[in-house]
Backbone as JSON, one array per atom type, in Angstrom:
{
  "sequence": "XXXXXXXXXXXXXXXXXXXXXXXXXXXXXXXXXXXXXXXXXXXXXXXXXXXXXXXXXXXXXXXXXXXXXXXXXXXXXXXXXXXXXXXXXXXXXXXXXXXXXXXXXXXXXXXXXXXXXXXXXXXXXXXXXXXXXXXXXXXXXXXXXXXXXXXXXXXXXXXXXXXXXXXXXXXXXXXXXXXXXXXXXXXXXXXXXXXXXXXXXXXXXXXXXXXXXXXXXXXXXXXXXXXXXXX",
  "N": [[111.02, 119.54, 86.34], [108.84, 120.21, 84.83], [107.96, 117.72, 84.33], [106.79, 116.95, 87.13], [105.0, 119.14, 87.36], [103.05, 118.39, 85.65], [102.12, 116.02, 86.98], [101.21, 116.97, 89.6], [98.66, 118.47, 87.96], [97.19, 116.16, 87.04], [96.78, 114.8, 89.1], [95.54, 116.63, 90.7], [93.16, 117.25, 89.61], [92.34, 115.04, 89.06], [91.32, 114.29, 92.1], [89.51, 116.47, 91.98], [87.08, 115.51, 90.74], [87.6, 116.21, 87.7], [87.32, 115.02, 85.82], [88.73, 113.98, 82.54], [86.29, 113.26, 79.87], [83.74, 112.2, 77.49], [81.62, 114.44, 76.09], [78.65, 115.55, 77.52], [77.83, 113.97, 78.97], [77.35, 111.9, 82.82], [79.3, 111.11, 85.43], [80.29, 107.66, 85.51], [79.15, 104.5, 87.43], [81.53, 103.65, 88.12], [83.55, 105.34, 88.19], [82.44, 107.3, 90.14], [82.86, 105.95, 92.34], [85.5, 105.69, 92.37], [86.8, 108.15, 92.08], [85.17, 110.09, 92.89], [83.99, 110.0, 95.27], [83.59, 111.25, 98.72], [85.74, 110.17, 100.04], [87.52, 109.92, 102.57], [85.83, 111.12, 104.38], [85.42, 109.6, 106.47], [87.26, 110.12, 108.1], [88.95, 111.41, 111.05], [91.21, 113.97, 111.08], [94.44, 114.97, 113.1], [95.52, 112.13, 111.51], [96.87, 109.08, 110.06], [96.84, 106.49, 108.18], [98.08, 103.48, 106.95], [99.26, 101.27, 104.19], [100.38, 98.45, 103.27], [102.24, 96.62, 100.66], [102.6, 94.6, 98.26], [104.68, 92.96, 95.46], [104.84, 90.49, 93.33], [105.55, 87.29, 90.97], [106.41, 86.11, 88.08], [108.07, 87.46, 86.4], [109.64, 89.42, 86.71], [111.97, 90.0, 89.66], [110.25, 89.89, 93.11], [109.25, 91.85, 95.9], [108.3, 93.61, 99.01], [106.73, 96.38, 100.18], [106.01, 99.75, 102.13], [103.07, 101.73, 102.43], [102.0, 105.28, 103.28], [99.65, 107.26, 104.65], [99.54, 110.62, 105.55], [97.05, 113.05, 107.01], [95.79, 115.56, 107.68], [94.11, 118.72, 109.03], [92.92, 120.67, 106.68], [93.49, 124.35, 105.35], [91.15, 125.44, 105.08], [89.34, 124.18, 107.72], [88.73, 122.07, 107.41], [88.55, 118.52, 106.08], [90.89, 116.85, 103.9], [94.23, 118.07, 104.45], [96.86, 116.36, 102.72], [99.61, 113.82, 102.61], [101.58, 111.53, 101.46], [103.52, 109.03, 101.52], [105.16, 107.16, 99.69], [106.13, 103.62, 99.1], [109.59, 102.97, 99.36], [112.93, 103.81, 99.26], [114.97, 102.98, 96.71], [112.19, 102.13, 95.21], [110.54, 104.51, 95.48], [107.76, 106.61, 95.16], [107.74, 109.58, 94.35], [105.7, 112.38, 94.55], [103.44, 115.2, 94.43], [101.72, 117.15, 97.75], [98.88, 117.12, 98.51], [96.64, 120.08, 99.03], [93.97, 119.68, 99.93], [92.09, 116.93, 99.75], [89.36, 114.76, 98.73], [88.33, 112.29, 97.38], [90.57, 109.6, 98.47], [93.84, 109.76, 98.04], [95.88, 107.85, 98.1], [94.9, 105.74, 95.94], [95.16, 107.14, 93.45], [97.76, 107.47, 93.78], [98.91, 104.74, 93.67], [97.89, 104.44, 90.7], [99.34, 106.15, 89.5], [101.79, 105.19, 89.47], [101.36, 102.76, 88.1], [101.35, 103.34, 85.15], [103.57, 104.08, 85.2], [104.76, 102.02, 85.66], [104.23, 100.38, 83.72], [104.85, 101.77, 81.19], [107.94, 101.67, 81.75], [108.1, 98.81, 81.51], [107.23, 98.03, 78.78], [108.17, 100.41, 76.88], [106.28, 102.1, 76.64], [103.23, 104.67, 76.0], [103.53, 106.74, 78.35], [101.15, 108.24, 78.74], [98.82, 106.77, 76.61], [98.45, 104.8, 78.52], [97.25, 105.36, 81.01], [94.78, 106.86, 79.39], [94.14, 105.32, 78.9], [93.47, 103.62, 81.39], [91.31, 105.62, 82.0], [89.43, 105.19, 80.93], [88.48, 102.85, 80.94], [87.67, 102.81, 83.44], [85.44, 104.35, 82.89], [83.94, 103.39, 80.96], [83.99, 100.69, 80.94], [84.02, 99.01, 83.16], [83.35, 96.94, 85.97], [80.82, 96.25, 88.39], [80.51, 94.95, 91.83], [79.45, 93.49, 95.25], [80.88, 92.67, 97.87], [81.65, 90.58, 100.27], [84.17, 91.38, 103.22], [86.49, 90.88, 104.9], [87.67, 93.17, 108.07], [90.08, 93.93, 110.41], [88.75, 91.75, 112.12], [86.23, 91.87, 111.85], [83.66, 91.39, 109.73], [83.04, 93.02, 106.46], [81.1, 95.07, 104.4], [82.15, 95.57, 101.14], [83.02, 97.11, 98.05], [84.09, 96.01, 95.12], [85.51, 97.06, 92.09], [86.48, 96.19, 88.71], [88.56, 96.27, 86.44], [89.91, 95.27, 82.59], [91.87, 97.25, 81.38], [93.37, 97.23, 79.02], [92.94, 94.54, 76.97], [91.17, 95.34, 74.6], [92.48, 97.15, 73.47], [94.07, 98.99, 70.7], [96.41, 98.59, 70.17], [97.7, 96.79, 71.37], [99.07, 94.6, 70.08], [101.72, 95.91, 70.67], [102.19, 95.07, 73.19], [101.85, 92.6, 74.18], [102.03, 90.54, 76.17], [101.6, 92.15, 78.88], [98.57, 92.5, 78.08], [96.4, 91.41, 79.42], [96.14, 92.51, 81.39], [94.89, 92.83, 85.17], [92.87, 95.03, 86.76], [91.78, 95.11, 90.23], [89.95, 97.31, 92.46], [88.89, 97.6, 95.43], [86.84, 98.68, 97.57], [85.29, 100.58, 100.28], [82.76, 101.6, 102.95], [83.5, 101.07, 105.53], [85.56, 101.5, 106.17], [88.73, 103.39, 107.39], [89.46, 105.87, 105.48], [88.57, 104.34, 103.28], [89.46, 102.82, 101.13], [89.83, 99.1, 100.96], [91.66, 98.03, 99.29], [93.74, 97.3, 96.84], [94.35, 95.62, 93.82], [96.18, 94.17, 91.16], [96.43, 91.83, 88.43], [98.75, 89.36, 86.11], [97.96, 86.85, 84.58], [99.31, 84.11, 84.09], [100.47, 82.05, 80.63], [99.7, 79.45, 81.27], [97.45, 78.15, 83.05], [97.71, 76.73, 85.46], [100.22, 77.54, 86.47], [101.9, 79.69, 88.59], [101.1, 83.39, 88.55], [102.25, 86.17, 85.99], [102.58, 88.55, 86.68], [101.77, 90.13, 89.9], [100.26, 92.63, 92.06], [99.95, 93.91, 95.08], [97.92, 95.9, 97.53], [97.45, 96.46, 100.35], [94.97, 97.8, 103.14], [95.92, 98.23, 106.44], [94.96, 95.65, 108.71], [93.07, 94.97, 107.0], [91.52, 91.88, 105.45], [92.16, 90.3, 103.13], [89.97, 87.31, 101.09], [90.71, 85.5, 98.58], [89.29, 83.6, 95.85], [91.46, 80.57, 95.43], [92.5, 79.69, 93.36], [92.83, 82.42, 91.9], [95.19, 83.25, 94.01], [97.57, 82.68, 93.46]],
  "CA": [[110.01, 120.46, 86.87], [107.5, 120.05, 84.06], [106.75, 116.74, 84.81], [105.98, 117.18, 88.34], [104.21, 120.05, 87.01], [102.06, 117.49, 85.09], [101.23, 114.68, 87.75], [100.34, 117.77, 89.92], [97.8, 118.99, 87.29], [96.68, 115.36, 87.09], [95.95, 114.69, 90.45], [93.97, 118.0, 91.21], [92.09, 117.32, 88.13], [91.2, 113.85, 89.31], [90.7, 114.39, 93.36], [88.26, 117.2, 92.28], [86.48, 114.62, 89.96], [87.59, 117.15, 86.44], [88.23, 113.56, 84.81], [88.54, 114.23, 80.82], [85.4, 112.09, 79.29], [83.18, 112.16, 76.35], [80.97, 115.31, 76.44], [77.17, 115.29, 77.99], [78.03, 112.33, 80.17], [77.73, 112.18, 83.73], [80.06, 109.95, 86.27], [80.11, 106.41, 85.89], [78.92, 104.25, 88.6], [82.64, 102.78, 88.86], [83.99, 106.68, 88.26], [81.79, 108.14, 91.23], [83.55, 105.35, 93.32], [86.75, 106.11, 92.55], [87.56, 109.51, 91.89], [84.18, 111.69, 93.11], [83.41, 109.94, 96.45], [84.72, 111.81, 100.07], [86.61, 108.51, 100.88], [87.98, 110.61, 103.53], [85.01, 111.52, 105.56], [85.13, 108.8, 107.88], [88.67, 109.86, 108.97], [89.46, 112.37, 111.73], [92.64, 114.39, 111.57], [95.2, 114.32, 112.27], [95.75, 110.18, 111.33], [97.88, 108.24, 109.2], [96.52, 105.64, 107.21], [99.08, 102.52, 107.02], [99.14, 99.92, 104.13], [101.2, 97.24, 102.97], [101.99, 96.55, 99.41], [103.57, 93.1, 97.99], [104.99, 92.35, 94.61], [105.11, 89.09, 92.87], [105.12, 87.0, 89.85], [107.54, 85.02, 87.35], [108.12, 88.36, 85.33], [110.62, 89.92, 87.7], [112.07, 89.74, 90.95], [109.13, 91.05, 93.69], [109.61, 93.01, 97.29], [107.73, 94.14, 99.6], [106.9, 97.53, 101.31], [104.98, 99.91, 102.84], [102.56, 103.37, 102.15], [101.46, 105.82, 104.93], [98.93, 108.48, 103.8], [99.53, 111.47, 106.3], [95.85, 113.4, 106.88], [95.95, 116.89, 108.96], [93.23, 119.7, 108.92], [93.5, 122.07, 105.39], [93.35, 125.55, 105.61], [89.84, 126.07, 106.0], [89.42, 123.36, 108.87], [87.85, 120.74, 106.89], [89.81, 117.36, 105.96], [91.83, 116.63, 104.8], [95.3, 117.87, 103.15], [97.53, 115.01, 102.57], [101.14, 113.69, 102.37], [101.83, 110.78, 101.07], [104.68, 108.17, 101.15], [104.48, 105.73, 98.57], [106.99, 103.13, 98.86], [111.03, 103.65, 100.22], [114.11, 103.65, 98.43], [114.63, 102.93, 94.83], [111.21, 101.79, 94.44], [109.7, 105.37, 95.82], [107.07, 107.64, 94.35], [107.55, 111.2, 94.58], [104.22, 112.91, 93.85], [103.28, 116.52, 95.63], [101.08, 116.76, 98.32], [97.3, 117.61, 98.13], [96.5, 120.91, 100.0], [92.19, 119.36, 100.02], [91.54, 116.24, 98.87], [88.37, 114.21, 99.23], [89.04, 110.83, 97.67], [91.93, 108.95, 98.94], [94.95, 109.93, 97.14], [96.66, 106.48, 97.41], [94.34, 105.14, 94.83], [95.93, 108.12, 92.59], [99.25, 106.71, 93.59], [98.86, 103.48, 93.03], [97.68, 104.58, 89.27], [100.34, 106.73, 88.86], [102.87, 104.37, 89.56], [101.03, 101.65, 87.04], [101.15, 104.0, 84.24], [105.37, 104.41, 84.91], [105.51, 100.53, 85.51], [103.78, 99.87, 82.2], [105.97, 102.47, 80.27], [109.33, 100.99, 81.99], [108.19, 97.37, 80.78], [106.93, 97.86, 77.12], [108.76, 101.44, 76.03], [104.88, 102.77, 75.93], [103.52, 106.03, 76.19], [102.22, 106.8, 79.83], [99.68, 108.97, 78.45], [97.97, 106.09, 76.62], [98.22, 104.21, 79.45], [96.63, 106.73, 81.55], [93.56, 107.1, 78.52], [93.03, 103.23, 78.66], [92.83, 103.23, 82.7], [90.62, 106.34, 82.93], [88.08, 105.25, 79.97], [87.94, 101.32, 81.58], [86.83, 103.02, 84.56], [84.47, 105.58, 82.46], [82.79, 102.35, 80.27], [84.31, 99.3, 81.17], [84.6, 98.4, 84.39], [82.32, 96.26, 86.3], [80.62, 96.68, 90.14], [80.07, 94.29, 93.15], [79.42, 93.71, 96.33], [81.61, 91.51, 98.62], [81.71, 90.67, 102.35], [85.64, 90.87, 103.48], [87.06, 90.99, 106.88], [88.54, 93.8, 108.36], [90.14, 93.55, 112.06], [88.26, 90.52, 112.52], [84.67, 92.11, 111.39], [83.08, 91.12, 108.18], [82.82, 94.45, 105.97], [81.32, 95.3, 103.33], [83.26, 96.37, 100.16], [82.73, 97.13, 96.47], [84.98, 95.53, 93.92], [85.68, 97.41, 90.69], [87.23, 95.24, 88.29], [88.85, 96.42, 84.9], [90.88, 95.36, 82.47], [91.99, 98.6, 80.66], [94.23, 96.97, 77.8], [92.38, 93.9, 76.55], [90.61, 95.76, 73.87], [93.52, 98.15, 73.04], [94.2, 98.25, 69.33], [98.3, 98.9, 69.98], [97.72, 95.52, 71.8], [100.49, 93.64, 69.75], [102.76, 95.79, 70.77], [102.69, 94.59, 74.58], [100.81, 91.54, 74.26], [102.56, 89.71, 77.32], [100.67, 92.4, 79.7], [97.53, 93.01, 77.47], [95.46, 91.24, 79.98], [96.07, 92.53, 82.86], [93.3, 92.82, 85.5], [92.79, 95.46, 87.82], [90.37, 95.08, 91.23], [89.7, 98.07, 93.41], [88.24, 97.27, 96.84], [86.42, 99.59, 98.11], [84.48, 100.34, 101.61], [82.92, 102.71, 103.93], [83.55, 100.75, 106.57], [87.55, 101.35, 106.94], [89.08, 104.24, 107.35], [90.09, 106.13, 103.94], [87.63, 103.94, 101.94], [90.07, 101.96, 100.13], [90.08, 98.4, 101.5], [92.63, 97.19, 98.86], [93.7, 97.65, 95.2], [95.27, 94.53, 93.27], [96.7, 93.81, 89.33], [97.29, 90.8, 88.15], [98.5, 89.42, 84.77], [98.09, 85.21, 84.72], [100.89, 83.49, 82.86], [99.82, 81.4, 79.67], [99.21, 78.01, 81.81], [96.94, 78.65, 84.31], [98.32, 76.22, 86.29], [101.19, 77.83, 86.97], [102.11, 80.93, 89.15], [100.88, 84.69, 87.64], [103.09, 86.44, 85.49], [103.0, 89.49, 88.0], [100.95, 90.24, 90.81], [100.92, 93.61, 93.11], [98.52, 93.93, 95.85], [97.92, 97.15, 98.65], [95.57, 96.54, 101.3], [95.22, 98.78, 104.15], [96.53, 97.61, 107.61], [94.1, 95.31, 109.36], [92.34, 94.41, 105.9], [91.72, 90.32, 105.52], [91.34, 89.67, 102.0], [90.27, 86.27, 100.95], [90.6, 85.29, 97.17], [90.19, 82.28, 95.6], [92.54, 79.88, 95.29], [93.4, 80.1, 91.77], [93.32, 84.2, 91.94], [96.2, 83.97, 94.93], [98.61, 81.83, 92.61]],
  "C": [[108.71, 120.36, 86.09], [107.16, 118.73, 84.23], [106.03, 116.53, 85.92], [104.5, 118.08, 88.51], [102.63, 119.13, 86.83], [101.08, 116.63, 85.59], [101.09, 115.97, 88.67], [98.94, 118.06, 89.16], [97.08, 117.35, 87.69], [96.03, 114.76, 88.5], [95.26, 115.16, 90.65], [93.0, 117.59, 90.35], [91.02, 115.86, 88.87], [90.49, 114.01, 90.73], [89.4, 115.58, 92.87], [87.04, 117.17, 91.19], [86.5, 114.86, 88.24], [87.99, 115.96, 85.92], [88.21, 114.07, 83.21], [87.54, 112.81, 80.73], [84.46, 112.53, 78.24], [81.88, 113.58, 77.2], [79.72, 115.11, 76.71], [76.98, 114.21, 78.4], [77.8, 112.64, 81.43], [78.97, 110.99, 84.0], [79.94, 108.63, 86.18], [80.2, 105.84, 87.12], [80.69, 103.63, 89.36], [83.58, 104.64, 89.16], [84.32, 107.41, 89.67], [82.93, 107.42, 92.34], [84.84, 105.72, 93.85], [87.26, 106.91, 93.32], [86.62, 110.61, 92.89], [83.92, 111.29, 94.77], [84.08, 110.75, 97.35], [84.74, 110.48, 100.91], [86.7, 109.44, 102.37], [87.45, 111.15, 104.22], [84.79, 110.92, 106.26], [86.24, 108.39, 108.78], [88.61, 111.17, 109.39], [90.91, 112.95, 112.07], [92.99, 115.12, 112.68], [95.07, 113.28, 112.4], [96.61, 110.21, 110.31], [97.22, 107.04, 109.25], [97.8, 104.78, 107.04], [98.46, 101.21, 105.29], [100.43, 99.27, 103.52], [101.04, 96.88, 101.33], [103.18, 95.34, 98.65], [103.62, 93.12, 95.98], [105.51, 91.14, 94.37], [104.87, 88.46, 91.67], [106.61, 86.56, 89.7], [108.14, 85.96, 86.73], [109.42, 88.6, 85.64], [110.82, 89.77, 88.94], [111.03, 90.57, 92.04], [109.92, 91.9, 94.99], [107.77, 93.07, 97.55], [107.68, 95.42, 100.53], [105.7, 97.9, 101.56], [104.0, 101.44, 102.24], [102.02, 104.04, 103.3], [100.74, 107.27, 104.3], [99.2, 108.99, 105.49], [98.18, 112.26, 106.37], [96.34, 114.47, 108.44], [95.02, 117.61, 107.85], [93.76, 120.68, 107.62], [93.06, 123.39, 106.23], [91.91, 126.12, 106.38], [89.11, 125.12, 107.27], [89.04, 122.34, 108.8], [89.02, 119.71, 106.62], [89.55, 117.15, 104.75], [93.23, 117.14, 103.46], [96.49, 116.15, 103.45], [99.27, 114.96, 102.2], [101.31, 112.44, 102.43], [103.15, 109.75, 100.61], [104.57, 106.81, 100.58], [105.8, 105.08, 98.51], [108.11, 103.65, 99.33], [111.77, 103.39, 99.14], [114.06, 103.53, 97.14], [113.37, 102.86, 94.14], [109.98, 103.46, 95.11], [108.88, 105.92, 95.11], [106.93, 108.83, 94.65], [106.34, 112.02, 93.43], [104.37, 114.38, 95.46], [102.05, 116.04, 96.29], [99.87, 117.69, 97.99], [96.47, 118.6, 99.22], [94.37, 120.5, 100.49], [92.09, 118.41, 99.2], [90.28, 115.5, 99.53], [88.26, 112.81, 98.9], [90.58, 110.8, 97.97], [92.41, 109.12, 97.64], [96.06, 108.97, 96.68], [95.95, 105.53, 96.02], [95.16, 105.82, 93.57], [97.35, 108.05, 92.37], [99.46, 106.61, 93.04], [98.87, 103.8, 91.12], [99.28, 105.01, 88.52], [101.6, 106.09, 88.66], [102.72, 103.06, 88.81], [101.48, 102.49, 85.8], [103.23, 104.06, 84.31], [105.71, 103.56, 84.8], [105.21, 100.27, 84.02], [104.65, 100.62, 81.1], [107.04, 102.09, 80.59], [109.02, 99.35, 81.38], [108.36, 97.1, 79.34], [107.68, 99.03, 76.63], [107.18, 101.97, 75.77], [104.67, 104.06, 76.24], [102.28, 106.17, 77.5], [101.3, 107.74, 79.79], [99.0, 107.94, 77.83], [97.73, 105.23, 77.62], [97.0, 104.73, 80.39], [95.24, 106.65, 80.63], [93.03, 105.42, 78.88], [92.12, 103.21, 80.19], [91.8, 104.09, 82.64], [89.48, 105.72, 81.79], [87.41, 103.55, 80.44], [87.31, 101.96, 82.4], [85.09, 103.57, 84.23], [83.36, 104.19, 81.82], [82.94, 100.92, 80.29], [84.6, 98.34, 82.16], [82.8, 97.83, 85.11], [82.21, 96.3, 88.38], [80.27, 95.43, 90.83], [80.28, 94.26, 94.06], [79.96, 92.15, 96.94], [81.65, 91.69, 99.85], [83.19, 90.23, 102.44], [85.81, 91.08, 104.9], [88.03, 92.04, 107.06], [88.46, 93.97, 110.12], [88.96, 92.72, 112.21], [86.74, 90.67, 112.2], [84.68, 91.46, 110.1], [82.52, 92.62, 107.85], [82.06, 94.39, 104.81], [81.95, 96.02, 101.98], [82.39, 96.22, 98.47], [83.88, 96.91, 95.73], [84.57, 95.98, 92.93], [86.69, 97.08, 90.01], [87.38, 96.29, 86.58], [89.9, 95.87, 84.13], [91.28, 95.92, 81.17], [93.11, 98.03, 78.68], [93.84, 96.08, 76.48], [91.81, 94.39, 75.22], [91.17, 96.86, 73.01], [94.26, 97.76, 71.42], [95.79, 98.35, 69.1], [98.88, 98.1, 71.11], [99.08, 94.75, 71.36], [101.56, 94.35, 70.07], [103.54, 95.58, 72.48], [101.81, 93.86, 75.07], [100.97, 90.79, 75.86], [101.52, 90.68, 78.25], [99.09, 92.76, 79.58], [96.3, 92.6, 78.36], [95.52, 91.59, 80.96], [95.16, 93.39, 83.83], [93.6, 94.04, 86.94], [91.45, 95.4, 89.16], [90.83, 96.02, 92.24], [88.68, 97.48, 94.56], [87.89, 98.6, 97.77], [85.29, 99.83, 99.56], [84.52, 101.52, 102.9], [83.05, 102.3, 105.1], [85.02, 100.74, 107.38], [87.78, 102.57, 106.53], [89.69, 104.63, 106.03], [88.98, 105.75, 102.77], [88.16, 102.94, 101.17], [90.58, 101.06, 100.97], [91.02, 97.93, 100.89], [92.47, 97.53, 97.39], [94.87, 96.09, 94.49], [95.05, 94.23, 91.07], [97.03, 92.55, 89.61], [97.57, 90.63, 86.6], [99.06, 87.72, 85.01], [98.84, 85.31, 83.56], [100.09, 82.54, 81.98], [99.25, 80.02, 80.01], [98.45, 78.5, 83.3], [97.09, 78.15, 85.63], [99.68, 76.44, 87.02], [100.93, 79.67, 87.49], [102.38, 82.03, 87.88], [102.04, 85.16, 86.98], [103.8, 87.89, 86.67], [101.22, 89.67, 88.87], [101.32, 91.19, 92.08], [99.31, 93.56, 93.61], [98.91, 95.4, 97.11], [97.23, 96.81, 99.4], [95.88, 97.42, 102.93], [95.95, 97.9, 105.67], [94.94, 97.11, 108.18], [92.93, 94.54, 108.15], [92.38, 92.74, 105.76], [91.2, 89.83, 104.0], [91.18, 88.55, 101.54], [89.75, 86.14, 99.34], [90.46, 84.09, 97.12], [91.57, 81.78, 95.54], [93.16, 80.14, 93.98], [93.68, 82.0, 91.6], [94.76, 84.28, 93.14], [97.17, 83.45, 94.25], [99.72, 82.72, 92.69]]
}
């Protein structure tokens, strides 16, 4: 009960942009993206949001499934509260649902469910985890603009790239994932806002297939990577 308690608190905190950050700061430009935008004003409820989410890599065995953000009218008639199915069976995420949120709450997932993978791999503590991702976003993360394809259009999107560990001074003690890269895809041109979210962590020969590699992208999304990034 108290930890549910917890990733409740943490969610509200982040959908209603209360991020913890260094005092007399505003939002960072990758922040605003995230956490502060209303992803969710260019969706009419009710809808359901669909995406697709693949694991892979040399690390462990991968899978594939699915997420379905639920979106119906909140209380006061505005959009949107939310319900969220992250994943099926063993690999599920039970998180509560969000009586008003304004960014997309699968991004918040997704996090939340990095922060449990990274503590089930190394024995770490998913609160530093958690401090690394939210302070990459706060001073370390980097912005651009990309043309991707969604349903057969060309979109535009914003890629926010971090990688939250690299610089982490309790580095040696989970060196194997210390690099690993996160890219948010972002775009007002698809429903929700979030065209796609992907980690990777390349294996020591770059010639060979990543060590792991998870990707989300919404239904209808066409992402094209290089060649060496799809490995």
């Amino acid at each position: 009960m108290q930890a549910a308690a917890l990733t409740l608190t943490l969610l509200m905190l982040l959908c209603s942009a209360a991020v913890a950050q260094p005092a007399n700061t505003d939002f960072s430009p990758a922040e605003r993206l995230l956490f502060v935008k209303h992803q969710l004003g260019n969706v009419k409820a009710p809808a359901t949001l669909r995406y697709r989410f693949s694991k892979r890599g040399t690390l462990e065995p991968g899978y594939e499934d699915r997420v379905a953000l639920s979106l119906k009218t909140s209380a006061d008639g505005s959009c949107c509260a939310t319900h969220t199915d992250f994943l099926s069976g063993t690999h599920a995420l039970q998180l509560p649902d969000l009586p008003a949120a304004e960014a997309n709450p699968v991004i918040l997932h997704f996090l939340e469910r990095e922060v449990r993978e990274m503590q089930r791999l190394t024995k770490g503590s998913q609160t530093h985890f958690r401090k690394r991702i939210r302070m990459a976003v706060f001073n370390g993360a980097t912005v651009q603009a990309l043309a991707l394809r969604y349903r057969g259009q060309q979109v535009q999107v914003q890629e926010i790239r971090i990688t939250p560990f690299s610089d982490d001074p309790n580095r040696p003690r989970y060196e194997q994932l210390a690099l690993k890269e996160y890219r948010f895809l972002l775009s007002d041109a698809v429903p929700g806002g979030l065209y796609g979210i992907r980690t990777r962590v390349a294996a020591a020969d770059p010639a060979t297939p990543p060590l792991l590699l998870e990707e989300l992208y919404l239904d209808g999304a066409e992402p094209h990577l290089p060649r060496t990034e799809t490995r």
